[in-house]
C-alpha positions in Angstrom: -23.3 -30.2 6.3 -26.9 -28.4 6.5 -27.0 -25.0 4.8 -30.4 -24.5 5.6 -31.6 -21.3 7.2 -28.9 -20.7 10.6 -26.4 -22.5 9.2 -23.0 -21.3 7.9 -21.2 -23.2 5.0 -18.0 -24.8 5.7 -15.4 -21.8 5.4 -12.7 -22.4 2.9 -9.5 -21.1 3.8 -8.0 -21.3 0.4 -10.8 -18.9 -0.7 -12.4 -16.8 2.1 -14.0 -15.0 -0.4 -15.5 -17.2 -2.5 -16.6 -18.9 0.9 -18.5 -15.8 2.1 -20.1 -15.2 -1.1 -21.0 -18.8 -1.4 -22.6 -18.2 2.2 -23.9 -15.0 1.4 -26.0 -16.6 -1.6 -27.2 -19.4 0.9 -28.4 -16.9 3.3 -30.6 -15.1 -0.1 -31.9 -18.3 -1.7 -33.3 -18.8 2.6 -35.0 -15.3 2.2 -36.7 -16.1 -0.9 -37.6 -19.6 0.2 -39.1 -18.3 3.5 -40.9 -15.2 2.2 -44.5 -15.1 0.5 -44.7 -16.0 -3.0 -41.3 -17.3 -2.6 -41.7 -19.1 -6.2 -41.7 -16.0 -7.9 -39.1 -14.0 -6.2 -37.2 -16.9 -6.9 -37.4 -16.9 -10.7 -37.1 -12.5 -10.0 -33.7 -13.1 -8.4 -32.4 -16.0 -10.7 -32.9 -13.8 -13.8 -31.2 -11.1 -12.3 -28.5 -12.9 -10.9 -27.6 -14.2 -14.4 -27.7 -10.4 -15.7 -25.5 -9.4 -13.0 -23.2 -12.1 -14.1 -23.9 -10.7 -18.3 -24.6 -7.7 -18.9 -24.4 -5.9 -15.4 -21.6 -4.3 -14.4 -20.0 -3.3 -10.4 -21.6 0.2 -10.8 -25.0 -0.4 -13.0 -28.1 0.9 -11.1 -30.6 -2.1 -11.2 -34.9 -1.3 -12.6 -36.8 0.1 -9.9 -39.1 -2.6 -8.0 -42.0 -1.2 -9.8 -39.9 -1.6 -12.7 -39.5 -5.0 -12.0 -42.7 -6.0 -10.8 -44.6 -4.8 -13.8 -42.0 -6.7 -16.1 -43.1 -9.5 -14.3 -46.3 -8.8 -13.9 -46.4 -9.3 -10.2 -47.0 -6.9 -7.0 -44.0 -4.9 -6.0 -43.5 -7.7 -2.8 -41.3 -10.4 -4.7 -39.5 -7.8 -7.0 -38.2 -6.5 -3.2 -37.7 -9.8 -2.0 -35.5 -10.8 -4.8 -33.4 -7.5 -4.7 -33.6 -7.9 -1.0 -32.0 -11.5 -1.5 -29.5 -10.7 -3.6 -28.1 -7.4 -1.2 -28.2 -10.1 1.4 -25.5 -12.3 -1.0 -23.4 -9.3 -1.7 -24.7 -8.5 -5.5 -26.1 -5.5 -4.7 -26.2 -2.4 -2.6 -28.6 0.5 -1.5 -27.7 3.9 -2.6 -29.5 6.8 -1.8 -31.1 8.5 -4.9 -30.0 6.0 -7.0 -31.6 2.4 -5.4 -30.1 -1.0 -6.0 -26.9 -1.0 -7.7 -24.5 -4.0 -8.7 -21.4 -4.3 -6.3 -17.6 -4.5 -6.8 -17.0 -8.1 -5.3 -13.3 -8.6 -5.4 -11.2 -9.1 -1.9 -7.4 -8.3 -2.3 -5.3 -9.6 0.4 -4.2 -7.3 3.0 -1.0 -8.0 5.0 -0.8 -8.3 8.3 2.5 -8.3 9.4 4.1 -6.4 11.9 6.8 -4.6 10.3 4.9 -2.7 7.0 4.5 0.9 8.1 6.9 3.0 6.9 7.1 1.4 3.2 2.9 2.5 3.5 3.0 5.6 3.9 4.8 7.2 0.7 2.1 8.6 -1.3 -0.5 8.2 1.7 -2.7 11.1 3.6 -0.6 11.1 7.2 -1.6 13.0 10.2 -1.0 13.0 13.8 -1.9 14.2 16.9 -1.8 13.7 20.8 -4.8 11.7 22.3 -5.9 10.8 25.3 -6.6 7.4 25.7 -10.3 5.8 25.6 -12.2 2.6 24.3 -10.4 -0.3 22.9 -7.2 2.1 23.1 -7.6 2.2 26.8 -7.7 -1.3 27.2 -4.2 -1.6 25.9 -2.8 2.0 27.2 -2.7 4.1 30.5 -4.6 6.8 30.4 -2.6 8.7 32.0 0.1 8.6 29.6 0.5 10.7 26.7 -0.2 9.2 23.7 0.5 10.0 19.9 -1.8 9.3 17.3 -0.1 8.7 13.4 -2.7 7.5 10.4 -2.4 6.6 7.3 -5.4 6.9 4.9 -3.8 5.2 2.0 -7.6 3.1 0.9 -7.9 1.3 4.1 -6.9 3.2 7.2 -4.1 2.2 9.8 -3.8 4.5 13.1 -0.9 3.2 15.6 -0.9 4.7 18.9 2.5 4.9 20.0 3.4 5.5 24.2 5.3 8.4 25.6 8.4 5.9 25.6 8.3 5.1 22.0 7.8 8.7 20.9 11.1 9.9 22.9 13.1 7.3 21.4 12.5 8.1 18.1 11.0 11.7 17.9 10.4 11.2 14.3 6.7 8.7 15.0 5.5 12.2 16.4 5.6 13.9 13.0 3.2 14.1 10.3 6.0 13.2 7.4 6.2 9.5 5.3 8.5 7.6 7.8 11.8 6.2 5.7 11.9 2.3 7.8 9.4 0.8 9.0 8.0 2.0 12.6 9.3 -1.4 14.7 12.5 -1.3 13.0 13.2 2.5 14.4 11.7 1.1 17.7 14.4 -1.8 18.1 17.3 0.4 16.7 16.2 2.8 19.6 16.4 -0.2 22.2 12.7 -0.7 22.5 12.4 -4.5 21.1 8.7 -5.9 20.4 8.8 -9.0 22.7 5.4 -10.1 22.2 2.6 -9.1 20.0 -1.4 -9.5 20.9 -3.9 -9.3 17.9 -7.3 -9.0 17.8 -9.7 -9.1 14.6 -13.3 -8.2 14.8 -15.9 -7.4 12.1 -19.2 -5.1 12.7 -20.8 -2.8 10.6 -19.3 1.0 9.7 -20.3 3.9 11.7 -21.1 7.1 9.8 -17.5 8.0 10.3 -16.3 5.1 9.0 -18.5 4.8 5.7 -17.3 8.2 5.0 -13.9 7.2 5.5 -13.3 4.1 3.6 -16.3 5.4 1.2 -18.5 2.2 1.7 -22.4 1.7 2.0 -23.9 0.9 5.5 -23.9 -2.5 4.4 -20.5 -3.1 3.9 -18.8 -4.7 7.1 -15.6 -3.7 8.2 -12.7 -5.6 9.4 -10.5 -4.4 12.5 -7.2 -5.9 12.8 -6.1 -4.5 16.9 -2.1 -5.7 17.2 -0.9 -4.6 20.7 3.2 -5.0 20.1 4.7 -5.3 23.9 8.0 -5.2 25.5 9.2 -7.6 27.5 8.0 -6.1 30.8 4.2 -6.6 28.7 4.3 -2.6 28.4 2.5 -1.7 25.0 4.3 0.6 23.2 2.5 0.3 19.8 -1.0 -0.3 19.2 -1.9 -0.7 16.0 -5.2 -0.7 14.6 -6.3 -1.5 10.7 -10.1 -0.6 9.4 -10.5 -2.2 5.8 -13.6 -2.3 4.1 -14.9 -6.2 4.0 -15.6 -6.0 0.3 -12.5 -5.1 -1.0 -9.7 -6.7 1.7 -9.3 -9.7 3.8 -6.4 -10.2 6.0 -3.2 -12.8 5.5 -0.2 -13.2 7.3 2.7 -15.8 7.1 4.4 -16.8 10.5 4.3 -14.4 13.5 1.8 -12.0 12.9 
């Protein structure tokens, strides 16, 4: 298959990771190739790709570009298209005060199943409160119902949205304490059985409120994982929603989801 500029490498299931990286670096050699003096840039990006694979650890702030262009003896535009092509593959990321700095590159799997909120939360920050419904929420609950917010700030963040049903069978969703089972077992023991789950994943880049809260750059994408878990009648009485930083998670499941 093509991997010219447009096209996106074959993913490999096996290895998402490697696969987006390996697509992420397509993307930067395209940059280089299609911006002026690409030759240059080129050999700029090459040589620090091989540093950031020696002697440059996730962390280690990278030469300014006039630091780099006079080592190369160049004008500062291919030292910035070669940084620029490497932040596009995922090397490197823009801080404020500090420039380009080599980035942690190493996706742990995050499980996806159903039943994994209570044995989350020991040790975890958990709050919750009463919302009204809006957004993506909305789509899945009635706004006029009342509806309990519980997260769980434990590195990535889960929020599940339970309905006015599921809080008054078990009373103990509504409080801000480490639950002791998992929050669909307590739901079935109660009588309210998950019949039917709906899951939707998306990935965009983080809002201010979200790079603050999983502490990532603006570059970093972040993955949503939206499981609406339904009762027979198709009444949701637990939304669930994941946010997980895109360069340290990717999602895996076995079975029903």
């Amino acid at each position: 298959m093509s991997t010219g500029a447009g096209t996106i490498a074959p993913t490999d299931a096996r290895n998402p990771a490697a696969a987006i990286a390996l697509n992420g670096r397509r993307w930067g050699e395209d940059l280089v190739a299609n911006a002026g003096r690409g030759d240059m840039a080129k050999r700029i990006a090459a040589d620090l790709r091989q540093r950031i694979g020696q002697d440059l650890r996730p962390g280690d702030q990278l030469p300014s570009e006039d630091a780099i262009a006079t080592q190369y003896g160049v004008s500062r535009t291919p030292a910035r298209t070669a940084l620029l092509a490497l932040k596009t593959e995922g090397l490197l990321e823009a801080r404020p005060q500090a420039g380009y700095v080599v980035r942690l590159w190493d996706p742990q799997p995050f499980n996806a199943k159903l039943t994994v909120a209570g044995g989350r939360e020991f040790g975890a920050a958990v709050s919750v409160t009463t919302v009204i419904p809006s957004g993506r929420v909305a789509q899945f609950m009635r706004e006029d119902e009342d509806v309990v917010c519980r997260r769980v700030v434990a590195g990535a963040v889960m929020s599940s949205y339970y309905s006015g049903r599921a809080i008054t069978a078990v009373p103990e969703l509504g409080r801000a304490a480490p639950l002791e089972e998992d929050d669909v077992v307590l739901l079935d023991r109660a009588g309210l059985t998950v019949a039917r789950p709906r899951v939707q994943v998306r990935v965009y880049p983080p809002t201010p409120g979200q790079q603050e809260l999983l502490n990532v750059s603006p570059e970093t994408p972040v993955l949503e994982h939206l499981a609406a878990l339904c009762d027979r009648e198709d009444h949701t009485l637990l939304l669930r929603v994941w946010l997980l930083a895109g360069d340290r998670n990717f999602l895996e499941w076995e079975g029903v989801v």
